[in-house]
N, C-alpha and C positions, 0 to 999 in steps of 0.2 A: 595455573589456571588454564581449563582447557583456550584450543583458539572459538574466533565470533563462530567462524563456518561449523564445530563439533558442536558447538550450544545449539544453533540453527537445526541440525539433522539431529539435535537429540530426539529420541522418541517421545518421551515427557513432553516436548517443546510444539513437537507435530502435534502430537495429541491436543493440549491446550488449543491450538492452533486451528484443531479443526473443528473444535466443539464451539470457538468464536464466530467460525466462517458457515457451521451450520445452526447456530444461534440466531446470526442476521438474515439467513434465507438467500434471497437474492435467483436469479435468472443464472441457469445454463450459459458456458460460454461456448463456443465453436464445436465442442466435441458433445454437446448435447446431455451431457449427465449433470443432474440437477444435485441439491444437497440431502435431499434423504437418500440417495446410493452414495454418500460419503464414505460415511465409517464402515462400509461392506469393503467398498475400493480401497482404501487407507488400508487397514487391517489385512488384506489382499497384498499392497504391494508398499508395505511402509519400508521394507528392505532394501527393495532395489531404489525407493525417491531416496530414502536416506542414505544409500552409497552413491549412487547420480549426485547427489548434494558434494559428499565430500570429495567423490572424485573430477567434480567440476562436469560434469556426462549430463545436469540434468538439464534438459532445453523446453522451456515454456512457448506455449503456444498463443497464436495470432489472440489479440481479441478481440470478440464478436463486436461489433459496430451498430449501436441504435441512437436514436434520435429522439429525446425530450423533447416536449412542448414548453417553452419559455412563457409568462404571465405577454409577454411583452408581443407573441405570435412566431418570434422566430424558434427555430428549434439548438438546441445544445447538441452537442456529440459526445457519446459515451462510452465507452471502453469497456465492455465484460470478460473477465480473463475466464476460466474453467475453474471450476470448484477448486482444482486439485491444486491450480498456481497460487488461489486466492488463499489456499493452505500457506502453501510454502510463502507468500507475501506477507501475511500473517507471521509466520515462524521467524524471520526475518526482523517485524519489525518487533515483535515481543522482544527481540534482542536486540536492537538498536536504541528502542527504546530507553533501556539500559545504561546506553553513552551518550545517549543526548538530552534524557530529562533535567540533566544535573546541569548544562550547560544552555539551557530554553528561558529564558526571560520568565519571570512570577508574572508580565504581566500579559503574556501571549495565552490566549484560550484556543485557535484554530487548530483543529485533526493531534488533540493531545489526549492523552489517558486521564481520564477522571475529570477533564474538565468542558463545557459546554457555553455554548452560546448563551445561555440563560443566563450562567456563573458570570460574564463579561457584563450581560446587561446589569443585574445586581451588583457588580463593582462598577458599573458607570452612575446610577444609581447614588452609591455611597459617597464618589468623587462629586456629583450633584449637590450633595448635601451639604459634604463638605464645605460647599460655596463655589467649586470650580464652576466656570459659564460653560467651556468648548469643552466637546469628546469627539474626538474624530477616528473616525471606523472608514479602517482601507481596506479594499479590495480590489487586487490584481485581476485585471479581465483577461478569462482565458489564460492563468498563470500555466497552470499544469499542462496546457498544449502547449504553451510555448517555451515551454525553460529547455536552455539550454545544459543537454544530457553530457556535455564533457566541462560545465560547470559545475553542475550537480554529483559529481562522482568526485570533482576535485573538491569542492566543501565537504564530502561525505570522508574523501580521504584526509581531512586533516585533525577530525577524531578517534577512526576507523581504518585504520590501513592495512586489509589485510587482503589481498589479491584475490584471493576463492571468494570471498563475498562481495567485494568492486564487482568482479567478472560474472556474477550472478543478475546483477543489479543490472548492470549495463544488459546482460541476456535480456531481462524483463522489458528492459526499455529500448531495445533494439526487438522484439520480438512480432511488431507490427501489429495493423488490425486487418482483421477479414470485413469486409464488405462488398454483400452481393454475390457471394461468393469470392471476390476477388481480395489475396491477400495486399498489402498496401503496406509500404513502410513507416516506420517512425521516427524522424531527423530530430524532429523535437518532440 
């Protein structure tokens, strides 16, 4: 079986990857190219991201920093990576995906394939009926800014162990954000 990192830089793999990340649309990140110049730029340089990939050379870049409006008046911070990371992020996780659906709880619904928030209400719902009284729905505030990134590499390593795609991952999340112009790092 090939290794995670050959599955990742498959062109198959990119490809899928990009027709998702230009499916969702989304904002420009730092390098200003939006998602309808995707598949010119892919198609343009799927060689050299997919040898950067397998030879560990590929380095993503800062992401753009903006600020959401909260219902609440404060604002959220946001992270937009560049089309082309939000590829490879994608290609990534299409293949992690892989090793960890098998090992994700039936009854987790959050940031999983095929399943949604709706899906959880509907199973809260049916546990309703059932006759249960309590459903308790948690959420970590601020989880994704604050996890700590040599925790997160170590649970990622102990289904996944393979050094070119850890040193990828940590790339991502050591890659900072720009605001204001100003690049700014990311400890957590």
């Amino acid at each position: 079986m090939p290794r995670m990192i050959e599955r990742i830089a498959h062109p198959a793999n990119l490809e899928t990857a990009c027709r998702k990340v230009k499916a969702n649309k989304g904002s420009a990140g730092v390098d200003g190219m939006g998602v309808e110049e995707l598949s010119e730029y892919m198609e343009a340089h799927k060689e050299e991201i997919s040898n950067g990939l397998l030879k560990g050379t590929y380095k993503p870049q800062p992401e753009r920093r903006v600020y959401i409006p909260k219902p609440n008046g404060k604002k959220r911070p946001l992270g937009i990576p560049t089309v082309v990371d939000r590829v490879i992020q994608q290609a990534v996780s299409q293949q992690l995906s892989q090793v960890y659906e098998p090992v994700f709880s039936e009854y987790s619904y959050g940031f999983r394939p095929d399943r949604s928030a709706q899906q959880a209400v509907l199973q809260a719902m049916v546990y309703l009926n059932e006759g249960y009284d309590w459903i308790v729905d948690l959420d970590i505030e601020k989880f994704f800014d604050r996890v700590n990134q040599d925790k997160l590499i170590s649970i990622i390593r102990e289904q996944m162990n393979e050094s070119e795609v850890l040193g990828l991952i940590r790339k991502f999340l050591k890659a900072g954000v720009m605001e204001n112009g100003v690049k700014q790092k990311t400890e957590e």
